[in-house]
Every structure is written in structure tokens, then in C-alpha cells.
Backbone bond lengths (Angstrom), bond angles and torsions (degrees), N, CA, C in turn:
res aa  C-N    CA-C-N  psi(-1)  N-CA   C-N-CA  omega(-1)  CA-C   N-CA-C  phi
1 X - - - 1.435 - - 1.528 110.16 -
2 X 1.502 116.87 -56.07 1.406 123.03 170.69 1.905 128.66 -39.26
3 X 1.676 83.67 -38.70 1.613 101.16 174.77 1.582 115.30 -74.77
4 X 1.125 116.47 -42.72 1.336 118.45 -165.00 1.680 99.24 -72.60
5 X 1.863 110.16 -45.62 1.383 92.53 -174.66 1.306 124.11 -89.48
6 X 1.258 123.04 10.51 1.851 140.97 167.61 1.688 97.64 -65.39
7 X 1.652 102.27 -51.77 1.469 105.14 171.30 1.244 107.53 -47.70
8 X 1.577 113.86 -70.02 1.750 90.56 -154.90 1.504 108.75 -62.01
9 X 1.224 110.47 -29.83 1.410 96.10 -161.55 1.983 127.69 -57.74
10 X 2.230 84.07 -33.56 1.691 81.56 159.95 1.335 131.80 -83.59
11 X 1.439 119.27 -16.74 1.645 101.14 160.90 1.197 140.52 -100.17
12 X 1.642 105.60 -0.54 1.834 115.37 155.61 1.510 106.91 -139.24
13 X 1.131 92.45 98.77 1.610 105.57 -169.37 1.237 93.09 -84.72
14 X 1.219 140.30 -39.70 1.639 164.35 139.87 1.545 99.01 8.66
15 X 1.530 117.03 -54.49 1.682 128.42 -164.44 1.770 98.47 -83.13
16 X 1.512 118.45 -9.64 1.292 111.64 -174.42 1.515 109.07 -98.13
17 X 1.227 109.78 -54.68 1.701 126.04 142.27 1.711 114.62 5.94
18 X 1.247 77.71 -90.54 1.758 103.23 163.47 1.634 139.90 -26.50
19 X 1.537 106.02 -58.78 1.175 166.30 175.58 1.804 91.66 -61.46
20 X 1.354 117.71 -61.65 1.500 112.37 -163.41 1.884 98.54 -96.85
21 X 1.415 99.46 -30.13 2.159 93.58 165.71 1.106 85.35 -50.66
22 X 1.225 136.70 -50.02 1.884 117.70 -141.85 1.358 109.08 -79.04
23 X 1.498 96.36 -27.01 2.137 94.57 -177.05 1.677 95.96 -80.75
24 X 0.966 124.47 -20.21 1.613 121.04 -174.49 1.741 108.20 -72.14
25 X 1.837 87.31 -69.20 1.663 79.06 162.17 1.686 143.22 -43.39
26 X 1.134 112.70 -17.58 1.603 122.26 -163.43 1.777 88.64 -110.72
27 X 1.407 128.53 -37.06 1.704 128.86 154.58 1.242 122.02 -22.89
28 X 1.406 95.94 -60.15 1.620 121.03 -160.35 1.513 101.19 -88.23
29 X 1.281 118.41 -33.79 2.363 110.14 166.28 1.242 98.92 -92.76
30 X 1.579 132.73 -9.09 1.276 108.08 156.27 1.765 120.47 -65.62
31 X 1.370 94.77 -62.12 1.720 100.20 175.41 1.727 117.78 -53.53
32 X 1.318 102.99 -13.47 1.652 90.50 -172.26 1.807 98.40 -81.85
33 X 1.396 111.71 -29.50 1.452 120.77 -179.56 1.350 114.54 -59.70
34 X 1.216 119.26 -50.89 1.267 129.43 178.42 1.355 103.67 -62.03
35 X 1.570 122.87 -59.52 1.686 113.93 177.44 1.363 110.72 -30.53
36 X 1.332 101.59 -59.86 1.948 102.93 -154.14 1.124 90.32 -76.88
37 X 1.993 153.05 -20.69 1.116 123.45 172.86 1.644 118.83 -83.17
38 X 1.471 116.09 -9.55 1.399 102.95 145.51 1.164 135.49 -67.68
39 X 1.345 117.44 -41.92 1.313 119.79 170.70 1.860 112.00 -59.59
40 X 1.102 129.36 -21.39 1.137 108.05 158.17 1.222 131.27 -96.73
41 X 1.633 112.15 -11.38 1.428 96.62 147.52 1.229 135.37 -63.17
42 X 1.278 109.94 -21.62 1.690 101.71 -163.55 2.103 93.85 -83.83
43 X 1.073 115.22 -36.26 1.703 117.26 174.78 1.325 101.13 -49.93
44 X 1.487 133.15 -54.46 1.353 128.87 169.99 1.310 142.52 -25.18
45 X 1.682 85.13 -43.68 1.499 113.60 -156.92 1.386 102.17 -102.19
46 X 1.261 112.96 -19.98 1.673 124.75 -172.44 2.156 82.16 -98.50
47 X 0.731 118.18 -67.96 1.465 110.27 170.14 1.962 124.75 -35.04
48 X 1.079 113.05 -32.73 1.609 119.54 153.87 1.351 122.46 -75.78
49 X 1.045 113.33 -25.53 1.460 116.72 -169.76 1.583 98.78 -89.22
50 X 1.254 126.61 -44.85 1.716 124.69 157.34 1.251 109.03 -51.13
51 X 1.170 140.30 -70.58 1.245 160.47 -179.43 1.932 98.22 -33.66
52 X 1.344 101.36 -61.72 1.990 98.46 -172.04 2.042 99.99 -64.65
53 X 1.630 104.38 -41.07 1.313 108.19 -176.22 1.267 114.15 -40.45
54 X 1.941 115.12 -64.26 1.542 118.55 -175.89 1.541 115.26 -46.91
55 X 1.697 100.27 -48.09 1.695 112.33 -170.97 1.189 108.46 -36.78
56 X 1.472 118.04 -56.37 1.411 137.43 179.24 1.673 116.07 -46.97
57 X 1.145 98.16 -61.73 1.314 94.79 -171.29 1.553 116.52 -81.48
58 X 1.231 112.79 -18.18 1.620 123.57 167.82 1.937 87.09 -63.72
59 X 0.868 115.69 -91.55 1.685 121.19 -168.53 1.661 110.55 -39.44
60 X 1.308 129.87 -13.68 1.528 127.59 174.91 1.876 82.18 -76.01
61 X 1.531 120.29 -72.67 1.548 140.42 -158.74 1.311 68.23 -38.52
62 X 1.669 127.81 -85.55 1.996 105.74 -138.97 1.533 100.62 -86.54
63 X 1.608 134.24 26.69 0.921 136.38 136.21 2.302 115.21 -30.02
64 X 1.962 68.97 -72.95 1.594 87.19 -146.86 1.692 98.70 -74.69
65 X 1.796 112.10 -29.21 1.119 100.43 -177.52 1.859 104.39 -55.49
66 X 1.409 124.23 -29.93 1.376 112.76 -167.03 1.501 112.32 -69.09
67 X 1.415 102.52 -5.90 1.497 90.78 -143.90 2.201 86.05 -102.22
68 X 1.453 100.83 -33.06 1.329 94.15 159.98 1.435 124.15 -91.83
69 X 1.201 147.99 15.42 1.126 125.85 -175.35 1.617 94.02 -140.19
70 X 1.532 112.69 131.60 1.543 123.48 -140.39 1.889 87.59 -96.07
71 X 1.371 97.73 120.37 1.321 113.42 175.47 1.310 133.13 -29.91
72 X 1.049 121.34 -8.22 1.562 140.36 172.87 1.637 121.07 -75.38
73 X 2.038 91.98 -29.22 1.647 97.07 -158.05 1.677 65.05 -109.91
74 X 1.019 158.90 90.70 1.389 138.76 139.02 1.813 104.66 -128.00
75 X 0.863 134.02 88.72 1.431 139.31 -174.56 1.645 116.97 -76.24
76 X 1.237 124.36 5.51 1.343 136.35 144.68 1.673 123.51 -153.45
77 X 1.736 105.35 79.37 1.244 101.41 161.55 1.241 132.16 -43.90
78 X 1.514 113.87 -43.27 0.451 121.13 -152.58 1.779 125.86 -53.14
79 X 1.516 102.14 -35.25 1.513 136.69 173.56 1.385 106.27 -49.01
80 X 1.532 122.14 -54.07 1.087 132.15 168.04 1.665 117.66 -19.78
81 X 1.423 102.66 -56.75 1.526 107.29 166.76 1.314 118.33 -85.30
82 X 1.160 123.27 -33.71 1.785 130.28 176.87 1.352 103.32 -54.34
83 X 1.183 145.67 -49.83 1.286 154.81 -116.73 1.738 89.85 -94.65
84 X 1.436 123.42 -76.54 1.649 134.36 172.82 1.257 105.04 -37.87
85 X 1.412 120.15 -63.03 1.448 137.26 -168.80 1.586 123.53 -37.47
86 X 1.445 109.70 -41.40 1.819 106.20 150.38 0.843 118.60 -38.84
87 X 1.146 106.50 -98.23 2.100 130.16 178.46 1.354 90.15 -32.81
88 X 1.315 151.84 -68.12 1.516 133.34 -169.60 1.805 118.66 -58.61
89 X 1.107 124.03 -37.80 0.922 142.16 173.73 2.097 117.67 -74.74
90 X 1.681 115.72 -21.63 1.466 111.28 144.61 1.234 104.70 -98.44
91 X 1.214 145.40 0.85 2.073 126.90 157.14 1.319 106.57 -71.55
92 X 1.696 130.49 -27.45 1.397 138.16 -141.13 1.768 86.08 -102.65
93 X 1.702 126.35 -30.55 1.303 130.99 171.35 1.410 113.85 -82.95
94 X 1.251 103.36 -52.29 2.042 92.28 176.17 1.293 101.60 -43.59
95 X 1.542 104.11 -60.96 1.746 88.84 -173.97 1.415 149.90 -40.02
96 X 1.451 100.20 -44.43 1.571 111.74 -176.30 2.026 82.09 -76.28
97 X 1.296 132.83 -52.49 1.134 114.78 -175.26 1.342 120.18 -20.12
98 X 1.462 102.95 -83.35 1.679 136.38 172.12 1.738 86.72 -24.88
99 X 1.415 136.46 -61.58 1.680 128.61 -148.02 1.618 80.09 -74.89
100 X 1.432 127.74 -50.70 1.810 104.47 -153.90 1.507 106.90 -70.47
101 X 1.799 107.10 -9.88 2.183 81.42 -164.06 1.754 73.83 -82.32
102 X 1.567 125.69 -34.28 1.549 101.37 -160.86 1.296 126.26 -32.69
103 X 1.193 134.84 -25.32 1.223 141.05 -125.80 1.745 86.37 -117.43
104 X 0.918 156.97 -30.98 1.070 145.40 159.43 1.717 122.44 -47.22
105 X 1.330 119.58 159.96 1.710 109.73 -146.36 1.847 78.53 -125.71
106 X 1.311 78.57 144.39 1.648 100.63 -169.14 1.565 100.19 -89.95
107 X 1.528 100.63 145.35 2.292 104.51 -173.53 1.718 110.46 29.60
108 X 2.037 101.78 61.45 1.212 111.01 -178.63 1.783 86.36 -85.28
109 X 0.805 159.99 -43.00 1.486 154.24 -56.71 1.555 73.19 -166.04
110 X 1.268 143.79 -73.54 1.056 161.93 148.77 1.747 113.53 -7.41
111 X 1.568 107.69 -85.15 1.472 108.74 171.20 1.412 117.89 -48.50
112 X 1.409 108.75 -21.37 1.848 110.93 179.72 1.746 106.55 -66.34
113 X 1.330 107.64 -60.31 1.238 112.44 174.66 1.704 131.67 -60.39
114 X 1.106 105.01 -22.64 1.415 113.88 175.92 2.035 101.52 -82.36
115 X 1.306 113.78 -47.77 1.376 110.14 167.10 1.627 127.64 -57.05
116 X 1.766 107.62 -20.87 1.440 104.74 179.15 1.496 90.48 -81.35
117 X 1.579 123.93 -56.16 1.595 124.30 -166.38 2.046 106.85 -38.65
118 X 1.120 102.51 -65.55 1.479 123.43 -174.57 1.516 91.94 -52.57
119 X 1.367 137.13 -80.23 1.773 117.54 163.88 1.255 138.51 -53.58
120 X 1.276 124.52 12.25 1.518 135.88 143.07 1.260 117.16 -70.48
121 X 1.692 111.88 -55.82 1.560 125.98 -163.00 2.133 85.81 -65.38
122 X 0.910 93.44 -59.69 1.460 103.25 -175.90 1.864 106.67 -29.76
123 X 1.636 104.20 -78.83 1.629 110.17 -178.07 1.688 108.97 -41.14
124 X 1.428 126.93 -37.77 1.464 142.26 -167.31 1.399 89.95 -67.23
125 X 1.571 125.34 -70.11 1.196 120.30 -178.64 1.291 134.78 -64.91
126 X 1.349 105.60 0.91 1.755 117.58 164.66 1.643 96.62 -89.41
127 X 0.707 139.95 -87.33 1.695 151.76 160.02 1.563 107.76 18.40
128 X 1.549 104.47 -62.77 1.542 107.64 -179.21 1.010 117.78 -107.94
């Protein structure tokens, strides 16, 4: 295996050249993927974290309005709960968002190609 690829490399050094643009290129759309899927996690995640903040403080407000204003005179309780329930309900979506892109594997695109190269070099070096 060692022999054959010492060969190529001294008489088409050209195919090795080549060979390492291509791992750079496929580096560089790996890493750009991964950037922008941090960057949208972190917008997500900065988007829940507003999102739990309002909930909160909307639900303290029809907390206290319930707690002073005598249930008789309240002509839409109902709001009382509606009101948090948005804003809880986009923190409760960023989130599960944010969990499904997690799950994708970072410089997959990358480890694929390095496992076909490494089982090529491999079959070559059974061969000779």
C-alpha cells in the first residue's frame, strides 16, 4: 500500500494537490453549515429566553390582577390565561426547534469522506 502510494504521489503529485483542495473545500461547506446552524441555534434560543421572560411576567400581571380584582367584576378571565400563553407557547417552539436541528452531526460530510479515502487506501493495500 505504502509503495504504490509513494508512487503516485511522485509521478502525479498533481492527483494529491487536488485530493487535499477537495478536503479543504468540503472543510470549509462543512464549517460554513455548522456556523449558520449555530447561529440559528443561538437566535432560537435567545428567542425562548424572550419568549419564557414575557410568559412570566404576563402571568405574574394576571397573577395579581386576579388576586385583586374580585371575580365577579372580571369580564374576561378568560385572557388572564390567554395573555402568557403566546409568548409561552413561541419559547415552548424555539425549543423543540433548537432540540430537532441539534441532532444533526457536525463535519458529517467530512468523516464520510475521510472513511471512504482510509477504505480505499485500505482495499489498494490488500491488492498489492
Amino acid at each position: 500500500m505504502a509503495h504504490a502510494l509513494l508512487h503516485l504521489i511522485t509521478t502525479r503529485p498533481q492527483l494529491l494537490v487536488d485530493h487535499a483542495q477537495a478536503y479543504a473545500e468540503l472543510a470549509n461547506a462543512d464549517l460554513d453549515a455548522v456556523t449558520s446552524a449555530w447561529k440559528r441555534q443561538l437566535r432560537l434560543a435567545a428567542a425562548a429566553l424572550c419568549g419564557a421572560a414575557v410568559a412570566t411576567v404576563l402571568a405574574g400581571v394576571a397573577l395579581m390582577l386576579w388576586a385583586v380584582i374580585p371575580a365577579a367584576q372580571i369580564e374576561a378571565p378568560w385572557a388572564l390565561v390567554a395573555a402568557p400563553l403566546l409568548p409561552a407557547l413561541v419559547a415552548l417552539g424555539c425549543v423543540l426547534a433548537a432540540r430537532a436541528d441539534s441532532e444533526r452531526q457536525a463535519f458529517g460530510n467530512l468523516k464520510e469522506q475521510v472513511q471512504a479515502d482510509l477504505l480505499m487506501l485500505r482495499q489498494v493495500g490488500a491488492v498489492s
